[in-house]
VEXLO-5188 format. One record per residue (C-alpha): residue in three letters; z, y, x; residue number from 1. Coordinates in pm, 1 decimal, decimal comma, always signed. Layout:
<sites>
<site "ALA"; <Z; Y; X>; NUM>
...
</sites>
This chain:
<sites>
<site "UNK"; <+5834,7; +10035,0; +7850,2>; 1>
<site "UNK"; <+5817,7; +9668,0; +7787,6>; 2>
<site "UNK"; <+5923,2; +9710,3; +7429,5>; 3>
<site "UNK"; <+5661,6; +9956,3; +7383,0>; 4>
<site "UNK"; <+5401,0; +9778,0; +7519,3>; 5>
<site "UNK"; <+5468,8; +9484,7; +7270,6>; 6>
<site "UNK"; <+5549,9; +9680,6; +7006,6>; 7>
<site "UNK"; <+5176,1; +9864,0; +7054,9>; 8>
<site "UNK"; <+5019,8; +9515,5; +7157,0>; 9>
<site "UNK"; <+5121,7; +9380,4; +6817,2>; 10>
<site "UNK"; <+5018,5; +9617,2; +6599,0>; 11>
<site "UNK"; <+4675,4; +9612,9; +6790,0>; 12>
<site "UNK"; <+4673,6; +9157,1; +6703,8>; 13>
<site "UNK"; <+4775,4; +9221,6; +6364,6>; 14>
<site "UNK"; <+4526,2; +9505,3; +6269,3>; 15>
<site "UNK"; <+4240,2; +9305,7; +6431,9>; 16>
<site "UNK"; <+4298,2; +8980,8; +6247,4>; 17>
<site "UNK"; <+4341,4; +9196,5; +5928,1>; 18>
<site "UNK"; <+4008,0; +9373,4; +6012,0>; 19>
<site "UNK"; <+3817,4; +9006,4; +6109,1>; 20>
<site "UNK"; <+3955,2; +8878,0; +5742,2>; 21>
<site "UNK"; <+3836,7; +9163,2; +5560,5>; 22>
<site "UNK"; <+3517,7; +9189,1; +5685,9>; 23>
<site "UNK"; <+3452,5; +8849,2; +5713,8>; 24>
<site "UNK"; <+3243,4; +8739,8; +5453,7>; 25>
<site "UNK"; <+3043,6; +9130,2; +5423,0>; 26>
<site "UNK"; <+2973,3; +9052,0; +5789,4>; 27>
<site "UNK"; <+2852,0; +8704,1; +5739,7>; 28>
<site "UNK"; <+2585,4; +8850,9; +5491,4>; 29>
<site "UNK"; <+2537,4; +9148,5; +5700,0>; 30>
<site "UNK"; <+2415,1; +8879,4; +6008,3>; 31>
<site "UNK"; <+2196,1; +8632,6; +5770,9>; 32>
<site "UNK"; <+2014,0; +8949,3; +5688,1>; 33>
<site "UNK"; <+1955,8; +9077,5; +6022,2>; 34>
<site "UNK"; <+1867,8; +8749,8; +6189,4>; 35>
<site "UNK"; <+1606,6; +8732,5; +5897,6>; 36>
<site "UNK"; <+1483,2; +9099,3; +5981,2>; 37>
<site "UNK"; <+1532,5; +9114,4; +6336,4>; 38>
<site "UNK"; <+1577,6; +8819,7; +6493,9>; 39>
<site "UNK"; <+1725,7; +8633,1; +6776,6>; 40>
<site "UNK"; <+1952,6; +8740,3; +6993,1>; 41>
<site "UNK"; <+2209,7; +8886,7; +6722,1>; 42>
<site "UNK"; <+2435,1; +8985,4; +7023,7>; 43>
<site "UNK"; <+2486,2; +9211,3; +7320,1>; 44>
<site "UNK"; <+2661,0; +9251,9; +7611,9>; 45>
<site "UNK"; <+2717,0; +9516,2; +7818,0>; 46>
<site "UNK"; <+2905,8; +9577,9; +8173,0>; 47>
<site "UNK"; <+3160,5; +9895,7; +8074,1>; 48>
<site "UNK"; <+3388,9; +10096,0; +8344,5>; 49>
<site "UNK"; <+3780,7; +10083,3; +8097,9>; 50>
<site "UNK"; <+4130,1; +10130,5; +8242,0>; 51>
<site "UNK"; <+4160,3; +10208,1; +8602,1>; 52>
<site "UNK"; <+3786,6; +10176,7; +8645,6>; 53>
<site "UNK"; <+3781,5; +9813,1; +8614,2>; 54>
<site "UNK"; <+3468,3; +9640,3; +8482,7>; 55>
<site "UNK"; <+3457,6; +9427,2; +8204,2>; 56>
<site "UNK"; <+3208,3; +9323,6; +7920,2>; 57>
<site "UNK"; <+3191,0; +9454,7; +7592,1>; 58>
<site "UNK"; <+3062,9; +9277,1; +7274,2>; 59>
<site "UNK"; <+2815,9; +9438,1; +7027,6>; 60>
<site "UNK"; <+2551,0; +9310,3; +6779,6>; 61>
<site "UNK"; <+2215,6; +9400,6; +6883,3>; 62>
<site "UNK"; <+2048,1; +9710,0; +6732,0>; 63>
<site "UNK"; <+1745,6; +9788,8; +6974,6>; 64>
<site "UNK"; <+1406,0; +9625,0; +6958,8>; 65>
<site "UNK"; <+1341,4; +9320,0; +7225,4>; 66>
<site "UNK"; <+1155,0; +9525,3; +7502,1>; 67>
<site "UNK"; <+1366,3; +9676,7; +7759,5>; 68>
<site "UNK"; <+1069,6; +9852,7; +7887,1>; 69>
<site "UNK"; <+1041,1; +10066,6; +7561,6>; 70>
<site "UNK"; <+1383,1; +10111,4; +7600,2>; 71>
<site "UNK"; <+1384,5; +10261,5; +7958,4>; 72>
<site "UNK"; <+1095,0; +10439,2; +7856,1>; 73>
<site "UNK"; <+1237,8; +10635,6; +7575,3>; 74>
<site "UNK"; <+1630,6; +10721,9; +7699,2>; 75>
<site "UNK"; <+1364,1; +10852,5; +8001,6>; 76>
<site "UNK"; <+1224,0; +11067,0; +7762,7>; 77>
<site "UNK"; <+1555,9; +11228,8; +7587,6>; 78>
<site "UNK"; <+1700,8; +11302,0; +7955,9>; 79>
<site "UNK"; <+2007,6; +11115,6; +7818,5>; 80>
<site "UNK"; <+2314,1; +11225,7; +8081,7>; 81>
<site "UNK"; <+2658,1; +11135,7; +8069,6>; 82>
<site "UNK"; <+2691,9; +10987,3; +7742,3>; 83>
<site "UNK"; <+2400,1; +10891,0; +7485,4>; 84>
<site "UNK"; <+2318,0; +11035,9; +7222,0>; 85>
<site "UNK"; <+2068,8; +10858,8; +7006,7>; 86>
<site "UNK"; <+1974,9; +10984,5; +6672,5>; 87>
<site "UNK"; <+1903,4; +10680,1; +6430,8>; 88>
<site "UNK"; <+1535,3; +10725,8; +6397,7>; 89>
<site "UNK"; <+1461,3; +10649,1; +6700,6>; 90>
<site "UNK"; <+1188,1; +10399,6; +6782,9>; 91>
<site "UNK"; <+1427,3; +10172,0; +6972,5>; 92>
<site "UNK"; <+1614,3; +10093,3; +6685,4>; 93>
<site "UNK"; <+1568,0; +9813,3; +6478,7>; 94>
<site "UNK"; <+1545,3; +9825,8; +6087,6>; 95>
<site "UNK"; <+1850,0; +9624,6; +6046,8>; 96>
<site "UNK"; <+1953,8; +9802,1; +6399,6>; 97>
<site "UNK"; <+1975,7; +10152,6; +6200,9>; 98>
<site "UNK"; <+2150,8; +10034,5; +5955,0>; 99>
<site "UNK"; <+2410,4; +9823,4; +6174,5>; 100>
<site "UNK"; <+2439,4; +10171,9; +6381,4>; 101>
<site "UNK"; <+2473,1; +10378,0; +6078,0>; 102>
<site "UNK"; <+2818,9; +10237,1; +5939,4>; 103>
<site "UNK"; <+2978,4; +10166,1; +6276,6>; 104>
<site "UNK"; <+2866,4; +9762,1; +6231,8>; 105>
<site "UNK"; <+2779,9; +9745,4; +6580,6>; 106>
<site "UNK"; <+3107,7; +9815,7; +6759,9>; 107>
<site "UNK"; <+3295,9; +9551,9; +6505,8>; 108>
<site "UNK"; <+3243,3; +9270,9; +6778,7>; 109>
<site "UNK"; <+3473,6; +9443,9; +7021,0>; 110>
<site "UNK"; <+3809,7; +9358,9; +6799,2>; 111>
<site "UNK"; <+3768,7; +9048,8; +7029,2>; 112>
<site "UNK"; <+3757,7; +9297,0; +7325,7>; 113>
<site "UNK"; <+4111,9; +9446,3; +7195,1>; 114>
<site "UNK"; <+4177,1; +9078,1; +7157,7>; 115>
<site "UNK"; <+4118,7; +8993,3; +7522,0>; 116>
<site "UNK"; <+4304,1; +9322,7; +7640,6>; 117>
<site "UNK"; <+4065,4; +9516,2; +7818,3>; 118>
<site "UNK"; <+4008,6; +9753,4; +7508,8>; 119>
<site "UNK"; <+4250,8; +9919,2; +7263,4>; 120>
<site "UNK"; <+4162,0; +9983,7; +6877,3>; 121>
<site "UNK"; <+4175,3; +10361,3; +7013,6>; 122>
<site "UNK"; <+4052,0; +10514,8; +7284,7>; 123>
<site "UNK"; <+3773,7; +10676,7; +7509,7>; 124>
<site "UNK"; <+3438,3; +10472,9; +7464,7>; 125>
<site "UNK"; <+3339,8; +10310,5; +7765,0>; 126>
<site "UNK"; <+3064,2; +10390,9; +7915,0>; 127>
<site "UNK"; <+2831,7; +10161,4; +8211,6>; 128>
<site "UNK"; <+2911,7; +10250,5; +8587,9>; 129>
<site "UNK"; <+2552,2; +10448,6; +8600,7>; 130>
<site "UNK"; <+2701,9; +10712,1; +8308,5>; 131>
<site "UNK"; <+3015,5; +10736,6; +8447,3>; 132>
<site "UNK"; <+2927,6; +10818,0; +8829,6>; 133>
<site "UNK"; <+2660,3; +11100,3; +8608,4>; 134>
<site "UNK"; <+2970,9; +11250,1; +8444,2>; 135>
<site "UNK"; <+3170,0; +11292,6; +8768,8>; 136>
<site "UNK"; <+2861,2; +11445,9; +8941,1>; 137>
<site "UNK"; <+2890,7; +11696,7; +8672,8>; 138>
<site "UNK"; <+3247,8; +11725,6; +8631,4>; 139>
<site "UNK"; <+3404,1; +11629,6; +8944,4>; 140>
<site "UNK"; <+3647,1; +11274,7; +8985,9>; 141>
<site "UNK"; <+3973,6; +11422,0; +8861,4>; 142>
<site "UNK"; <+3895,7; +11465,7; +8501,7>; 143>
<site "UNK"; <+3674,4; +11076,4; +8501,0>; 144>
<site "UNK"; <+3989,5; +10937,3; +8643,4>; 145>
<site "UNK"; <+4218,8; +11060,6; +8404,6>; 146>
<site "UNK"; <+4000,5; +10932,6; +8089,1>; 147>
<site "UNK"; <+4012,7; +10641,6; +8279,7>; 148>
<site "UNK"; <+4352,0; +10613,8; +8313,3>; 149>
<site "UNK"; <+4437,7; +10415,2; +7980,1>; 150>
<site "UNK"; <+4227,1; +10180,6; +7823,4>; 151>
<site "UNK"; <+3897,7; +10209,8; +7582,2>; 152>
<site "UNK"; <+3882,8; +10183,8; +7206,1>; 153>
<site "UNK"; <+3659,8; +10106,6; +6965,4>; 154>
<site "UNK"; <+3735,9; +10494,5; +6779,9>; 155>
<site "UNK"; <+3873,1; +10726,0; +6943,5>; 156>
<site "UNK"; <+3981,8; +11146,8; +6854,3>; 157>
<site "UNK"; <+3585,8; +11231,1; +7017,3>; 158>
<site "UNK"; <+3413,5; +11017,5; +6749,9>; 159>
<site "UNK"; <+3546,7; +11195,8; +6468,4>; 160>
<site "UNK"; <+3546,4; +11531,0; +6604,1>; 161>
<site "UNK"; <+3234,8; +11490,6; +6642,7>; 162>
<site "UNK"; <+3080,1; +11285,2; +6917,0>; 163>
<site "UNK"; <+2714,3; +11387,9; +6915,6>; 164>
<site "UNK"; <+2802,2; +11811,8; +6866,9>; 165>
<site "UNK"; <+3034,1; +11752,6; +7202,8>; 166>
<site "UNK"; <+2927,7; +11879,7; +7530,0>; 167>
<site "UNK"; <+3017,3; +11613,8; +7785,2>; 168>
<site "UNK"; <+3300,9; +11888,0; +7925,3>; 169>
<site "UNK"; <+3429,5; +11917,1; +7587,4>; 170>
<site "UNK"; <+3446,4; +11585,6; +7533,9>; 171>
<site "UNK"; <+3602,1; +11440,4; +7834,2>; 172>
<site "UNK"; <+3907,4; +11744,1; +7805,0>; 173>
<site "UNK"; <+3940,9; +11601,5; +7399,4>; 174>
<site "UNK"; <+3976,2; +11248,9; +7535,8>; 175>
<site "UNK"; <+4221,9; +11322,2; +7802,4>; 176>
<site "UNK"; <+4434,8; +11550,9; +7596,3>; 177>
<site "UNK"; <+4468,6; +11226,3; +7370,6>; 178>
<site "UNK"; <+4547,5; +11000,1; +7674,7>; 179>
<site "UNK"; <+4835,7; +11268,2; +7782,1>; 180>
<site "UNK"; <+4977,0; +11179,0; +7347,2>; 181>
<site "UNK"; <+4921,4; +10740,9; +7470,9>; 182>
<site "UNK"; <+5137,7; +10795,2; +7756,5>; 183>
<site "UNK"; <+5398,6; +11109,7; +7602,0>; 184>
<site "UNK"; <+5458,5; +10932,3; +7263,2>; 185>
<site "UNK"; <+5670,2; +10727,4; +7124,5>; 186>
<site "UNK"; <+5523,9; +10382,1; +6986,5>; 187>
<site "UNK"; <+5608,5; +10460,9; +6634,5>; 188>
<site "UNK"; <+5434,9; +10831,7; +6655,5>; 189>
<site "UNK"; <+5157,3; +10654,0; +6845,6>; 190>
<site "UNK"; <+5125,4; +10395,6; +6580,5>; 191>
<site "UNK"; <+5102,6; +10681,9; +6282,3>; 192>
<site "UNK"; <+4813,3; +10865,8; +6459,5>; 193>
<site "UNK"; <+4629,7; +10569,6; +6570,8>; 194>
<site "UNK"; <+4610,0; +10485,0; +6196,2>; 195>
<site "UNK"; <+4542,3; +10788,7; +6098,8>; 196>
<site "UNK"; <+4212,0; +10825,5; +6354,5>; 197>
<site "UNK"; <+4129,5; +10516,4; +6197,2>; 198>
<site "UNK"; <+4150,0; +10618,1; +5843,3>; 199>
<site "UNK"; <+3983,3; +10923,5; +5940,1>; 200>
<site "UNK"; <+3658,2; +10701,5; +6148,3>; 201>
<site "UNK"; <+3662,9; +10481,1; +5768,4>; 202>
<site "UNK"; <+3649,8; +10840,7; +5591,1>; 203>
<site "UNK"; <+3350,0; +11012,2; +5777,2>; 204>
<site "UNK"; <+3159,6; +10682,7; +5773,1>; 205>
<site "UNK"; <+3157,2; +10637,4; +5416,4>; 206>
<site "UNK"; <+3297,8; +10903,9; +5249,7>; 207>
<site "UNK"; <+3119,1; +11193,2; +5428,3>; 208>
<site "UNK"; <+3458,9; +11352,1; +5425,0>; 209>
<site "UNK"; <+3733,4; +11500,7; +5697,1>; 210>
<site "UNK"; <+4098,8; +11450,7; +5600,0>; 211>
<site "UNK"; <+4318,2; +11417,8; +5887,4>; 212>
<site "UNK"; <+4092,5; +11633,3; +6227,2>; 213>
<site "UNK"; <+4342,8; +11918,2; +6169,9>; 214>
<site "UNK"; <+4620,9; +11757,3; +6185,1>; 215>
<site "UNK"; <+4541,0; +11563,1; +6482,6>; 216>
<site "UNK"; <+4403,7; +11809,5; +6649,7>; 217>
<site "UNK"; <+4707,7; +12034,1; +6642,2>; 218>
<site "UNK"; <+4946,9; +11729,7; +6771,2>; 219>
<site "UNK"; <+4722,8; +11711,6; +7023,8>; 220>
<site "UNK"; <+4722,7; +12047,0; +7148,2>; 221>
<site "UNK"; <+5094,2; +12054,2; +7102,3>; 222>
<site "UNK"; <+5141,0; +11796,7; +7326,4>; 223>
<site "UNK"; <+4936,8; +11959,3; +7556,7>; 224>
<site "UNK"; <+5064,5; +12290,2; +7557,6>; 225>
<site "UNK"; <+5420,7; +12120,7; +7600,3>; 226>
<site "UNK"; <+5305,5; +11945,8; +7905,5>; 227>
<site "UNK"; <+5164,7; +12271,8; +8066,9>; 228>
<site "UNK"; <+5473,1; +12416,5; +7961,0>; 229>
<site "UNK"; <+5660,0; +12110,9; +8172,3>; 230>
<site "UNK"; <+5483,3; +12146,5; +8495,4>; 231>
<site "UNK"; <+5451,4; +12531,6; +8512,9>; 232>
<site "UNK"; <+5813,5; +12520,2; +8438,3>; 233>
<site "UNK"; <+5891,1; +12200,2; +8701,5>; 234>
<site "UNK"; <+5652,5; +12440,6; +8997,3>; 235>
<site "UNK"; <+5854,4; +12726,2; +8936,6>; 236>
<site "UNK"; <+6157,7; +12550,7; +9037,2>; 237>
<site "UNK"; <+6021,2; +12345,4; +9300,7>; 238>
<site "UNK"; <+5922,8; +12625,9; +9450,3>; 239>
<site "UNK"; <+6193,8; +12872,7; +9473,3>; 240>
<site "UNK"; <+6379,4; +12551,5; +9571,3>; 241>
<site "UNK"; <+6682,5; +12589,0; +9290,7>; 242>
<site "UNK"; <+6825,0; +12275,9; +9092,7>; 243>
<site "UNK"; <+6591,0; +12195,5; +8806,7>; 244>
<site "UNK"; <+6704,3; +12373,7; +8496,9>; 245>
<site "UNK"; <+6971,8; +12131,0; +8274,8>; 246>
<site "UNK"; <+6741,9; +12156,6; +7952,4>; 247>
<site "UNK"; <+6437,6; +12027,4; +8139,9>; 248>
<site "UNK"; <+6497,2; +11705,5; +8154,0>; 249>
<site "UNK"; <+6629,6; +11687,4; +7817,2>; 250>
<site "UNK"; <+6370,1; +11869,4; +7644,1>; 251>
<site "UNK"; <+6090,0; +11601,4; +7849,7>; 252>
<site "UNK"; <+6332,5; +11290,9; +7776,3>; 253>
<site "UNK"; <+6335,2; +11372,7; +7353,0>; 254>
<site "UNK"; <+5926,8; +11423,7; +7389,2>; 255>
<site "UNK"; <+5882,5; +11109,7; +7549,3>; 256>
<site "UNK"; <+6146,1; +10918,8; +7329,6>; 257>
<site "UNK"; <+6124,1; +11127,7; +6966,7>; 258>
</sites>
């Protein structure tokens, strides 16, 4: 496990500093412009429930207006529950705020959250303590605490399935089905779909296209189907009370280390 976790850890450092070097003169021309258009502050921070329920603060640049009262006033008037879903012409956004929403520019501050270790490049997106005690109202505390049981990420599978189409059911099953592939997979197998969700975000943000949903939808449900296939399997023994079948171990053992 300690291996893995390093193994994961670095691949998160190294993509990050590759991601702050690439973008880092676009972005510095990116925030002259919106300081010109929008103003001061350029940043935000928000309290967000990650791993284990634990608060912590995530980075942003600012894309709403300066009057929290409009704000208020308008997620009043959507009935916004559970997650938010906030089309870009909406009056809270800034100019520079649409576009910076648009391509994803917003969420680029948080490679220093994956920096600090309370976020991962992949993930669930973390949502404040108000929207998560909503979501268990509606879908009970068992399902919240396993989204919750591995950390945030900037992308995740629910953004490029399609984030806004989601119900908040179907999305919390989608993002838990993914946390069962964190904790089942290898680090190498881990490694290849994280990169391939973030090709995939890249793709649908400025290519309009889908390459790779399929694909990782059908590991996905894989996984999941194997893991039913586990437990039924482990119940049916423990409950007749007969030695555990010799390939079950096995067959979890080269799931977990394949």
């Amino acid at each position: 496990m300690a291996k893995r976790r390093i193994v994961l850890r670095t691949y998160e450092i190294l993509l990050c500093l590759l991601i702050l070097s690439i973008l880092f003169i676009p972005l510095s021309i990116f925030i002259i412009f919106k300081i010109c258009h929008d103003g001061l502050p350029l940043f935000y921070n928000s309290s967000r429930i990650g791993k284990d329920r634990k608060a912590f603060t995530v980075y942003k640049f600012r894309s709403m207006v300066n009057d929290r009262c409009l704000i208020e006033k308008y997620l009043n008037s959507i009935q916004s529950y559970g997650f938010e879903k906030i089309p870009l012409d909406a009056v809270i956004y800034t100019r520079m705020g649409r576009f910076f929403e648009k391509f994803q520019i917003v969420e680029v501050l948080q490679v220093f959250n994956v920096l600090e270790g309370n976020m991962s490049l992949i993930g669930y997106r973390p949502l404040p303590i108000n929207r998560v005690r909503q979501l268990e109202e509606e879908l009970g505390t068992e399902p919240i605490k396993m989204r919750h049981a591995v950390k945030p990420g900037i992308t995740g599978i629910s953004q490029i399935v399609g984030k806004a189409s989601l119900t908040n059911s179907e999305r919390v099953v989608l993002e838990t089905k993914y946390n069962l592939l964190v904790e089942t997979q290898s680090e190498f197998k881990l490694i290849f779909y994280n990169t391939l969700i973030i090709l995939e975000t890249l793709s649908q943000i400025f290519l309009k296209k889908n390459y790779f949903i399929n694909y990782l939808n059908s590991q996905i449900n894989n996984c999941y189907k194997q893991y039913k296939q586990d437990k039924e399997e482990f119940s049916r023994s423990y409950s007749t009370k007969k030695p555990l079948p010799a390939t079950f171990g096995n067959k979890t053992r080269r799931r977990i280390a394949s």
